[in-house]
C-alpha positions in Angstrom: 0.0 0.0 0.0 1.5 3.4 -0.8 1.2 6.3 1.5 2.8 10.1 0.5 3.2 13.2 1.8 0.3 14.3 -0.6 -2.0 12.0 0.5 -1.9 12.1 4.1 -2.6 16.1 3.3 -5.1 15.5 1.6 -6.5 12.8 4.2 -6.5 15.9 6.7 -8.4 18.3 4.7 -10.9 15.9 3.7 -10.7 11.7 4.1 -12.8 11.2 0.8 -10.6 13.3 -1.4 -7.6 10.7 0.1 -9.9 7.9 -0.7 -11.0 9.0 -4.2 -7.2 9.6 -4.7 -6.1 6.2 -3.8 -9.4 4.4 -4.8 -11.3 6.8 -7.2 -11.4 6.7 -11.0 -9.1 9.0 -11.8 -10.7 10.0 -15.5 -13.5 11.1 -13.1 -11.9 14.0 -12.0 -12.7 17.6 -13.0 -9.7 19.2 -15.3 -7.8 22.4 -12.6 -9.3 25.3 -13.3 -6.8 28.2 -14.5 -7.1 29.8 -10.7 -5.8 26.4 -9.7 -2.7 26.3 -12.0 -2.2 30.4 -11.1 -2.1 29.5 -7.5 0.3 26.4 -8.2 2.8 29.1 -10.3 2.8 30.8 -8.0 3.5 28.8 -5.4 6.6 27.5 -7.6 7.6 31.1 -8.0 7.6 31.8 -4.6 9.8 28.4 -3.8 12.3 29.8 -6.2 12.1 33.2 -4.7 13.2 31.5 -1.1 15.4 29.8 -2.8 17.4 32.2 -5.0 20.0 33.0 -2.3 20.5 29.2 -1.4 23.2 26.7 -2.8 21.7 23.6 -3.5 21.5 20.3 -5.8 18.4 18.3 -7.0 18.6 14.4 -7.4 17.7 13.6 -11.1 16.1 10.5 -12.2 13.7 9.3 -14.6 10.1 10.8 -14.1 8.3 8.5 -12.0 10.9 5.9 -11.2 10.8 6.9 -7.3 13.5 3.8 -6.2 16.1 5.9 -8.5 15.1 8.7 -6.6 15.7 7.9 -3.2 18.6 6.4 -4.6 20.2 9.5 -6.3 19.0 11.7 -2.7 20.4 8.9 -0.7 23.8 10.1 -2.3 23.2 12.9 -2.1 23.1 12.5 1.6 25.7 10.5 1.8 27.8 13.2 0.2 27.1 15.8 2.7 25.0 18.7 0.6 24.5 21.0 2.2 20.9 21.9 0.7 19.0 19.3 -1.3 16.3 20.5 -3.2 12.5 18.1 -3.8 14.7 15.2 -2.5 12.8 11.3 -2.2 12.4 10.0 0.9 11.1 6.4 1.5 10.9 3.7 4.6 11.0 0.6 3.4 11.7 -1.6 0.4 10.2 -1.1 -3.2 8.9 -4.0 -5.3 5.5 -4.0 -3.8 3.3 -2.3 -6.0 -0.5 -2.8 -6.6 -3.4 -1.5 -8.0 -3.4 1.4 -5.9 -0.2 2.6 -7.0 -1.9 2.8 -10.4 -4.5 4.7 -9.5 -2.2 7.4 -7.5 -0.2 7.7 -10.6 -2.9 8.6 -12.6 -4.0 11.8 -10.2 -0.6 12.8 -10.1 0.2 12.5 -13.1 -3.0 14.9 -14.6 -2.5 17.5 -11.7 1.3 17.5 -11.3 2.8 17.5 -14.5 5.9 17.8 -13.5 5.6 15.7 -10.8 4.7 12.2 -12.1 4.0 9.2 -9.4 4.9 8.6 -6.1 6.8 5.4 -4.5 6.3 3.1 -1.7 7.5 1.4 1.1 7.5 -0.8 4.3 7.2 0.6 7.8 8.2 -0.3 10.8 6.5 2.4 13.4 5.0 2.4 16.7 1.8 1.9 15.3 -0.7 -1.0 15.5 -1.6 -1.2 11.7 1.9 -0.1 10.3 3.4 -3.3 12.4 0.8 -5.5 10.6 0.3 -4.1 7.0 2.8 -3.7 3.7 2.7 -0.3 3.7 5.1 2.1 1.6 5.8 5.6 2.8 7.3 8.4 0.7 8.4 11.8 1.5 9.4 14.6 -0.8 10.2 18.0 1.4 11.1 20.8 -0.5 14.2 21.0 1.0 16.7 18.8 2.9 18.9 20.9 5.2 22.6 19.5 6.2 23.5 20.0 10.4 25.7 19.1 12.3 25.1 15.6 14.3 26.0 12.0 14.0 23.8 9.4 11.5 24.7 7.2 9.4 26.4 9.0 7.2 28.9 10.6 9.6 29.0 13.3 11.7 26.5 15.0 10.2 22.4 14.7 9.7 19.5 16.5 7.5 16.5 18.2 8.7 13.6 19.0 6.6 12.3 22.4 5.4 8.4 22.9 3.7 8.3 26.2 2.0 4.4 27.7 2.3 3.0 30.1 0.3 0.7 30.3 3.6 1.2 33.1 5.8 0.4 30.7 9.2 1.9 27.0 10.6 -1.5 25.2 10.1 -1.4 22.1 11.3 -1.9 19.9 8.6 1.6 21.7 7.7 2.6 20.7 10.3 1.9 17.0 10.5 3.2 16.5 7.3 6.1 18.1 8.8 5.9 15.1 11.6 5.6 12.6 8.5 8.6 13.8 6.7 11.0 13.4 9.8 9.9 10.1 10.3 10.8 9.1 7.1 14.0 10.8 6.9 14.8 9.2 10.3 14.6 5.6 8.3 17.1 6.9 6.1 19.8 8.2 8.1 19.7 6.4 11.3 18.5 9.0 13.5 15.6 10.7 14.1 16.2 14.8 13.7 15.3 17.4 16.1 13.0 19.4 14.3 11.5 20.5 10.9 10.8 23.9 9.2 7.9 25.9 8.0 9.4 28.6 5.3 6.3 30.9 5.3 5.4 33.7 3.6 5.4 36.4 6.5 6.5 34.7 9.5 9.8 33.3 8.0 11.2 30.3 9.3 9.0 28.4 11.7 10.0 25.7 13.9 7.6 22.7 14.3 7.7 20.9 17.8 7.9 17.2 16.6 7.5 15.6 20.2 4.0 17.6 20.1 2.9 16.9 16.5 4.8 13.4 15.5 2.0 11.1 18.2 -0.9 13.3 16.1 0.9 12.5 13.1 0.7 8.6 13.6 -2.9 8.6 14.8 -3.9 10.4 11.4 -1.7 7.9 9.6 -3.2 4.9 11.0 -6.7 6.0 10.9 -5.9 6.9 7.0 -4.0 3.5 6.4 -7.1 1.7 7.7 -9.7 3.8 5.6 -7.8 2.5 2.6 -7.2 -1.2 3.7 -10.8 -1.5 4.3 -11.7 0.3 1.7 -13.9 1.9 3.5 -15.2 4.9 1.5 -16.3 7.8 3.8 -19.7 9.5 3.8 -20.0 12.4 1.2 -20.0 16.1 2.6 -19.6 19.4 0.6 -17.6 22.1 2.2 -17.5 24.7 -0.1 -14.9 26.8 1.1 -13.2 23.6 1.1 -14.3 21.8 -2.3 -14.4 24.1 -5.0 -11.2 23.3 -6.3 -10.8 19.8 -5.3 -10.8 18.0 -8.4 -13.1 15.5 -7.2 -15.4 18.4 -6.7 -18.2 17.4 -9.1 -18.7 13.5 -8.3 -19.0 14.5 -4.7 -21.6 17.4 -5.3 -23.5 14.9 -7.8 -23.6 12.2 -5.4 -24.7 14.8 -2.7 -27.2 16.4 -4.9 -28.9 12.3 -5.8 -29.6 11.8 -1.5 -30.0 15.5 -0.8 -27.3 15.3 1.6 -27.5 17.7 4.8 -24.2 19.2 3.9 -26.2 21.4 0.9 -27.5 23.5 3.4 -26.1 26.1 4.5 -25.6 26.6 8.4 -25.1 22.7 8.7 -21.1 22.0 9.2 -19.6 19.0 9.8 -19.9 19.3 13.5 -22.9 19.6 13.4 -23.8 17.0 10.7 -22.5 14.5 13.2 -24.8 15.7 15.8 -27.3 15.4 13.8 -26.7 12.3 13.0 -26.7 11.0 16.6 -30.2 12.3 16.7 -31.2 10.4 13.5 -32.0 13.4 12.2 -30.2 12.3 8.4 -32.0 14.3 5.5 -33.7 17.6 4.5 -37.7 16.1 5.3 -36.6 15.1 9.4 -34.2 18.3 10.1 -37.6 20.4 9.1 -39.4 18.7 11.4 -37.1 18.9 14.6 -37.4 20.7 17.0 -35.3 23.5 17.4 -35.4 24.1 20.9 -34.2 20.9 21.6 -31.5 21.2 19.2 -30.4 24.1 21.0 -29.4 22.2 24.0 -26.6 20.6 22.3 -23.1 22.8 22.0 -23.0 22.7 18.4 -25.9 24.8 17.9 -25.4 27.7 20.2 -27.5 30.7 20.4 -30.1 30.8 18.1 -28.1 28.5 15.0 -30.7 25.9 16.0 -33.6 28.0 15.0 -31.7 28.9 11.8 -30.6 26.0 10.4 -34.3 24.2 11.0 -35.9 27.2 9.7 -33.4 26.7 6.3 -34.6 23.0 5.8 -37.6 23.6 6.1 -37.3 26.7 2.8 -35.7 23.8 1.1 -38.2 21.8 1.5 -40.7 23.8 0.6 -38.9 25.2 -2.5 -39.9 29.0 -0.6 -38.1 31.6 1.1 -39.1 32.3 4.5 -39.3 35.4 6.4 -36.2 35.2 8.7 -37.3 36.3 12.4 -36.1 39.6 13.7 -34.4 37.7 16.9 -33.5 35.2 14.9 -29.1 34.8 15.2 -28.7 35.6 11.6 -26.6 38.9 12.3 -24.5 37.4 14.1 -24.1 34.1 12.9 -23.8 34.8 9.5 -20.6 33.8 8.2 -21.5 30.2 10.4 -25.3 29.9 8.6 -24.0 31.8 4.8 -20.8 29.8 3.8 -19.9 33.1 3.2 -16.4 34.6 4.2 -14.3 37.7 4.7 -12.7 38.8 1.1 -9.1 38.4 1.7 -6.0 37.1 0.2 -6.5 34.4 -2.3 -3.2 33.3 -2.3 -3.3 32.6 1.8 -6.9 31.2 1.9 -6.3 28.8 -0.8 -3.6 27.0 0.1 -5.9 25.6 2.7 -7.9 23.8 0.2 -5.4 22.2 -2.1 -2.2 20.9 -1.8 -0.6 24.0 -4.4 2.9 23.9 -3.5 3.8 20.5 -5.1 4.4 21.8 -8.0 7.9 19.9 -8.9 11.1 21.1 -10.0 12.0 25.4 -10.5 11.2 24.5 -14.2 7.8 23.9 -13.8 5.2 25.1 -16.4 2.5 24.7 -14.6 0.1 27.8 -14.3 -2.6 29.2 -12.5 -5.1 29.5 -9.1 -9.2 29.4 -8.9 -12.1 31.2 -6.9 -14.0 29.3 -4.2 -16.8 31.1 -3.8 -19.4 33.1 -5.8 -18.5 36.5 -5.0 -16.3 37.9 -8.2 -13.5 39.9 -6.6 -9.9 38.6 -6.5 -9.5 39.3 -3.4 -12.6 37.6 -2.1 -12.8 34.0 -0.4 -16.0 34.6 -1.4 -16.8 35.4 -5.0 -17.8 32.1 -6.9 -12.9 32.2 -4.6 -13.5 27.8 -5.1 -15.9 31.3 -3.6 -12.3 30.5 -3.8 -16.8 30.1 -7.1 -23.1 34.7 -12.9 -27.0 38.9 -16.9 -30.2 38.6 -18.9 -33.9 39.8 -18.8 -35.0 40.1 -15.3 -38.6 41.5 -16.8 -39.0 37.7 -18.0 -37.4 35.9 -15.9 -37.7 37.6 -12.5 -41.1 38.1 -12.8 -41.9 38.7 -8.9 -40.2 41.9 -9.3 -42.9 43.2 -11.6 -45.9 43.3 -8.9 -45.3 43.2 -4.9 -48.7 41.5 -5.1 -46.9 38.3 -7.0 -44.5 37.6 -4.0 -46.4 37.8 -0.8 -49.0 35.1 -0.6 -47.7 32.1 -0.8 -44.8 32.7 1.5 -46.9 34.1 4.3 -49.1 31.4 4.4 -45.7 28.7 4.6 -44.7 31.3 7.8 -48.2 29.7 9.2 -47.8 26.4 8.6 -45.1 25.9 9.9 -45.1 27.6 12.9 -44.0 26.0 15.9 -46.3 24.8 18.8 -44.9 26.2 22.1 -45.9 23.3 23.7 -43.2 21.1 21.3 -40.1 21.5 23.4 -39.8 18.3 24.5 -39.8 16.3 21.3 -37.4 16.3 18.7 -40.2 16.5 16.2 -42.5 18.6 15.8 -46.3 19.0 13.4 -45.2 17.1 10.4 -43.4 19.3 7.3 -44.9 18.3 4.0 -42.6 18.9 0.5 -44.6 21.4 -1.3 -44.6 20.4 -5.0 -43.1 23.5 -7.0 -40.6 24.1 -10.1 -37.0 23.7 -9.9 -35.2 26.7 -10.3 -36.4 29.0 -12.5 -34.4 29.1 -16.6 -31.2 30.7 -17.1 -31.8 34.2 -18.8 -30.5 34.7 -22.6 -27.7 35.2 -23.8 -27.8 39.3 -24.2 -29.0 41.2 -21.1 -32.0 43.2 -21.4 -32.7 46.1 -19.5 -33.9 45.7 -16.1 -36.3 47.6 -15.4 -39.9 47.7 -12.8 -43.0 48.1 -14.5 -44.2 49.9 -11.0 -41.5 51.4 -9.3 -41.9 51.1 -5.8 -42.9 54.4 -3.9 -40.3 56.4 -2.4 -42.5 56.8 0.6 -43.0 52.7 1.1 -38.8 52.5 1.6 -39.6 50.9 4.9 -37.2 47.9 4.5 -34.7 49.3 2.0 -33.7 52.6 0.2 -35.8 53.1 -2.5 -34.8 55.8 -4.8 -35.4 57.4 -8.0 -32.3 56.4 -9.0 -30.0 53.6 -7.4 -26.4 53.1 -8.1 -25.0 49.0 -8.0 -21.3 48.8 -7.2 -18.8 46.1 -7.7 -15.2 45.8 -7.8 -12.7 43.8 -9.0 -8.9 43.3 -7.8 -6.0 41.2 -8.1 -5.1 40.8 -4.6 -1.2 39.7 -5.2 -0.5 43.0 -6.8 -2.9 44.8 -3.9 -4.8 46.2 -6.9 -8.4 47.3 -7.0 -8.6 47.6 -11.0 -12.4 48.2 -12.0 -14.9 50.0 -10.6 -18.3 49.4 -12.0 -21.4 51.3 -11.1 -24.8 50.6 -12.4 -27.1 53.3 -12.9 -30.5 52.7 -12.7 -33.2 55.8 -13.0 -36.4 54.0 -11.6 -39.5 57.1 -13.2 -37.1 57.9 -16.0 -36.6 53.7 -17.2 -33.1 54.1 -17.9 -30.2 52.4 -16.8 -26.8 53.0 -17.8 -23.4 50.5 -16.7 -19.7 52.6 -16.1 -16.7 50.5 -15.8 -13.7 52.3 -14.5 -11.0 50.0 -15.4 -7.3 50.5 -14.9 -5.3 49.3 -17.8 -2.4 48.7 -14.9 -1.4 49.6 -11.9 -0.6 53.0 -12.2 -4.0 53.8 -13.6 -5.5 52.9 -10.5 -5.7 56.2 -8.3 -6.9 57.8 -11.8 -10.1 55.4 -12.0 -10.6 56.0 -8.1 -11.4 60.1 -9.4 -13.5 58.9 -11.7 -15.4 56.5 -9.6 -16.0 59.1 -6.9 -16.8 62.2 -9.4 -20.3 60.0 -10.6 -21.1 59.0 -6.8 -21.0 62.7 -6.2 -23.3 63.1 -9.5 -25.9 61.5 -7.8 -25.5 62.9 -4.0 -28.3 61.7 -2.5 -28.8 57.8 -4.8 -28.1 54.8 -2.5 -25.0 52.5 -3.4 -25.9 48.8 -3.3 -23.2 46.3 -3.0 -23.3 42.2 -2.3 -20.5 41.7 0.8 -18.4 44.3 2.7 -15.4 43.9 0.5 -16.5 47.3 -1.3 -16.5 49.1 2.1 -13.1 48.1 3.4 -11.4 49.0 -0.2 -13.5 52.1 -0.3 -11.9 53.2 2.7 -8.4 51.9 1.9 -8.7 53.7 -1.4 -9.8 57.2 0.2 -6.3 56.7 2.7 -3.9 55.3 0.5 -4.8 58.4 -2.1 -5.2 61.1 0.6 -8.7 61.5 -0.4 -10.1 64.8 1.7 -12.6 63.6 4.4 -15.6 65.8 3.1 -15.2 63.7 -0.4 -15.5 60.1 0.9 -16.9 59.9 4.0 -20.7 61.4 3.2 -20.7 59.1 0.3 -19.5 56.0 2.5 -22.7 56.9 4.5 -25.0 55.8 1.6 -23.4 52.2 1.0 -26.1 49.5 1.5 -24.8 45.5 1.9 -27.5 43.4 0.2 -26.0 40.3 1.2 -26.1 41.6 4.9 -30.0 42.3 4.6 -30.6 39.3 2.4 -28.7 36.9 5.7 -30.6 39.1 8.1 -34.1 38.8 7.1 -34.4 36.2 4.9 -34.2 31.9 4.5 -33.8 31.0 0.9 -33.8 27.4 -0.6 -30.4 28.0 -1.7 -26.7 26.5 -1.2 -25.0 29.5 -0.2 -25.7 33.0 0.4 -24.0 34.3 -1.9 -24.3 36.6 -4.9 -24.3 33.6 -7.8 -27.0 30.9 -5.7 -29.4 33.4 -5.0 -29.4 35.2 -8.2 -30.0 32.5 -10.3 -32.8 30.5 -8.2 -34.3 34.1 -9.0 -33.7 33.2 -12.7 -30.8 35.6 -13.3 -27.8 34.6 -15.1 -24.1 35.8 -16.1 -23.3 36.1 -19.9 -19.6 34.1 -19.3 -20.9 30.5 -17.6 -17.9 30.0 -16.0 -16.4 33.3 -14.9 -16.2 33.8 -11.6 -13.9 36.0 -9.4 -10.8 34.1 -9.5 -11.1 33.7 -13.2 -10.8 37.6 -13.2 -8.1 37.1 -11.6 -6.7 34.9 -13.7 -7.8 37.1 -16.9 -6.4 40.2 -15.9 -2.9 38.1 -15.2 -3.1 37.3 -18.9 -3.7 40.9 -19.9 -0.6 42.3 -18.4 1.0 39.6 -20.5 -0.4 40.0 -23.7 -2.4 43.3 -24.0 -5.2 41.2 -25.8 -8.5 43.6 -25.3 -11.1 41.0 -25.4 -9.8 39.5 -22.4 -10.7 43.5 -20.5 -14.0 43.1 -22.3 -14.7 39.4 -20.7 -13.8 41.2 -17.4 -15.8 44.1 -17.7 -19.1 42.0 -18.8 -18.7 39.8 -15.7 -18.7 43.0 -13.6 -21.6 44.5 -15.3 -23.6 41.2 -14.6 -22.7 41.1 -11.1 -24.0 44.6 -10.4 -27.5 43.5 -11.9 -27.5 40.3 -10.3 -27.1 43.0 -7.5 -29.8 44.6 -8.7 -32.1 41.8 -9.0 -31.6 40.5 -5.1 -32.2 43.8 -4.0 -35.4 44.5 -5.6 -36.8 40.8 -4.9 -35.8 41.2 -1.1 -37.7 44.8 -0.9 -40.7 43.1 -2.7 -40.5 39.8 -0.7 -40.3 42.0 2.7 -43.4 44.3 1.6 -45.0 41.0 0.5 -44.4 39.7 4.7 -46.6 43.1 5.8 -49.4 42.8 4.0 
């Protein structure tokens, strides 16, 4: 049986990925998107740039022939380098190959180009299931680092160094850390005294092996039995942690045929497993339970109980639901959304794939991917993964069109399924029956059409919402490794007069970027008074960090800052939607909305606007720009369905 480095990461971060990856059909498994293969460049890139100062060799041997390559690092070692770079480490004896093996070469082979299979080997560790199973382990730390001690080789030993485009020592870092000085310790007598973390802000960082090698052998044990056994684990969709996991797709399909739990959003996989305890297993029997009960237990503090009931039961009635004022949604919201903080890219995915394998300084492979829904480079969040969406909204929203349309049906699902005060002490409560209704309503055409309200809504009924004459929709996008906020886009939309009208202030490069700020704040201050609707708070923080880093003049931002409006905050605040996620891409299109590109998202903005500093190709700005335009009207479109839906709740 063959355990790696890679695979006992990706056991950590999630036990079916490790199984897929040593079990799975391999042809199975999505292609990386280009935010992947940016991420993974640069990754490389950054190896190199730790590197540049260093003196060091790198064992060569033919791709995928691992025995050659423990044997060309073994003299390596033997020789006394001083630095050895993506060295082969192994701990026991080859020759005992099976199907398995194939199967991990495959994966490897299509994700790591340059990386090719991995080896095996025997053990001989202080663990139950190592002592009685063929098991092959292989190590490849970036970099083997010569010290002084006595091995077998002399008076001198090798420590291992992983260098992390992560800014913090996680601990799956860590324990592959653990994993790699075992298996060093195999191959030169003695077991060394600590590892290194190279990270991107902290430096070196020194891993306590006596803490983290006992936690490395109960993960390695558990993860060796899972594959003896072949014992596939339960599916469960993370999405801050799938999107870019190739196996993505066959794990949300399977999820998708039993409904799974996981699709909801507020359940986590703690409290999936309480859940479970309770019997409590799909959508029907979580609508059904009672929430006060389920409030007892730890994993559903506060009011998350209420919440994440109150969410089944919108899925399984195909409806949103009025969200209750004292309901724990403001405070909860990242827990209950899925959705997360926009920040850097670069440090949030590295927890989700294992990027930094990327091979030898002259790898070609090239770029990272979103996770999320959210659009922004920066964001976690956009759909990063959000790490992960424009047409007619006359036709295809048509709820917008009369408050009337909206109301009824949703107020009387608030009565039925009220709860009985008198329920508390049974798990279930008056039986929740599936409302037969269509599935999500059809993707919009092609070419956007303008969005406009047949009634606009009365200034005087803003009761809910700002409801304006005319309404600005901003988004922004950024590529977060060059800290660059390179498009503004506003969408216009004059509510008596029927017109709407998109700008896109785009900076061509980075020094165009204070320019486009001007611009952006000389039309907020053409419309004083018109509200500025944005999905998430990351046009906030880089409004303000825009205003400081240019000097803006207090009276210029600040009164204009006063008029943002987050629609994702007053969409997770008052209403339960049959959705996924809360964010933008979900809700839009069950509203019917879609985005001209299928598959951009933010990171592939990121990933486009790389490719236009190299190559100056225009139609790649122009794909950016329409992606930006669309997410302002899918901005657009939750915000006028939320203020109708609300109205709809009062009557």
């Amino acid at each position: 049986m063959l355990i790696t480095d890679k695979l006992l990461l990706s056991y950590q971060r999630c036990n079916l990925r490790a199984f897929l990856d040593t079990c799975g059909d391999w042809k199975q498994l999505d292609p990386p998107s280009d935010f992947l293969l940016k991420l993974m460049r640069d990754s490389g890139t950054y190896q190199q740039q730790v590197l540049e100062h260093e003196t060091y060799q790198q064992p060569f041997y033919p791709r995928g022939d691992w025995e050659a390559g423990a044997a060309a690092t073994l003299s390596l070692m033997q020789q006394g380098v001083d630095r050895i770079y993506r060295g082969v480490l192994v701990q026991g004896e080859f020759g005992k190959t099976n199907a398995t093996t194939d199967s991990m070469v495959g994966i490897d082979s299509q994700y790591f180009p340059e990386i090719g299979e991995v080896p095996e080997t025997s053990v001989h560790l202080s663990s139950s299931t190592l002592h009685s199973s063929n098991i092959t382990l292989v190590s490849r730390p970036h970099l083997l680092i010569k010290q002084p001690g006595q091995s077998k080789f002399g008076d001198w030993s090798y420590a291992t160094a992983d260098i992390w485009l992560s800014k913090r020592p996680k601990l799956d870092y860590q324990i592959i850390a653990a994993f790699h000085a075992q298996v060093l310790a195999s191959m030169q007598g003695t077991m060394p005294e600590t590892a290194w973390l190279m990270l991107r802000t902290k430096g070196s960082w020194q891993v306590n092996l006596d803490q983290r090698t006992p936690q490395m052998f109960e993960i390695l044990d558990d993860c060796i039995q899972m594959i003896e056994n072949l014992d596939k684990p339960e599916v469960f969709i993370s999405r801050q942690k799938c999107n870019l996991c190739g196996w993505y797709t066959t794990c949300h399909g399977e999820a998708e045929s039993i409904k799974h739990l996981s699709l909801l959003p507020g359940v986590t996989a703690g409290r999936y497993a309480r859940l479970k305890i309770l019997e409590i297993t799909d959508v029907e029997s979580l609508a059904n339970a009672n929430s006060q009960l389920l409030a007892s237990y730890p994993e559903f503090p506060d009011r998350v109980a209420f919440d994440v009931v109150r969410q089944a039961q919108s899925h399984l009635l195909n409806q949103p639901l009025l969200r209750k004022e004292e309901s724990s949604a403001a405070s909860n919201v990242r827990d209950l959304t899925d959705v997360t903080d926009r920040g850097s890219a670069a440090d949030f995915v590295p927890d989700l794939a294992d990027v930094t394998d990327v091979g030898s300084a002259a790898s070609n492979v090239r770029d990272l991917t979103d996770v999320t829904d959210r659009g922004s480079a920066t964001s976690n969040v956009r759909d990063l993964a959000d790490v992960t969406d424009v047409g007619s909204a006359t036709s295809n929203v048509r709820d917008l069109a009369d408050v009337t349309d909206v109301g009824s049906a949703a107020a009387e699902v608030n009565q039925f399924i009220r709860i009985p005060e008198n329920a508390r002490n049974r798990l279930v409560i008056a039986k929740i029956e599936p409302v037969k209704t269509a599935e999500n309503k059809s993707a919009a055409p092609s070419k956007p059409a303008p969005i406009l309200r047949s009634k606009p809504i009365p200034y005087s009924q803003s009761v809910f919402l700002p409801i304006a004459p005319i309404e600005l929709y901003f988004d922004i996008e950024a590529e977060p490794e060059l800290n660059l906020d390179y498009l503004h886009g506003v969408l216009v939309v004059d509510r008596y007069n029927k017109t709407e009208k998109f700008h896109g202030f785009l900076a061509e490069s980075a020094a165009e970027e204070g320019a486009i700020w001007e611009q952006f704040l000389e039309l907020m201050w053409a419309y004083p008074i018109a509200p500025i609707f944005h999905f998430c708070d990351y046009e906030v923080k880089t409004f303000k960090r825009l205003a400081k880093l240019y000097k803006t003049p207090a009276y210029l931002w600040k009164p204009v800052l006063k008029r943002f409006v987050d629609i994702h905050k007053q969409v997770t605040q008052k209403a339960i939607m049959p959705v996924e996620s809360y964010a933008l891409k979900p809700i839009a299109r069950w509203l019917g909305f879609d985005w001209r590109d299928a598959k951009a998202n933010g990171a592939q903005c990121v990933c486009w606007y790389d490719d236009w500093l190299k190559t100056g190709d225009r139609s790649i700005l122009e794909a950016i720009v329409r992606y930006n335009e669309d997410d302002c009207r899918a901005t657009y479109v939750v915000k006028d369905w939320l203020t109708n839906f609300l109205l709809s709740q009062k009557q």
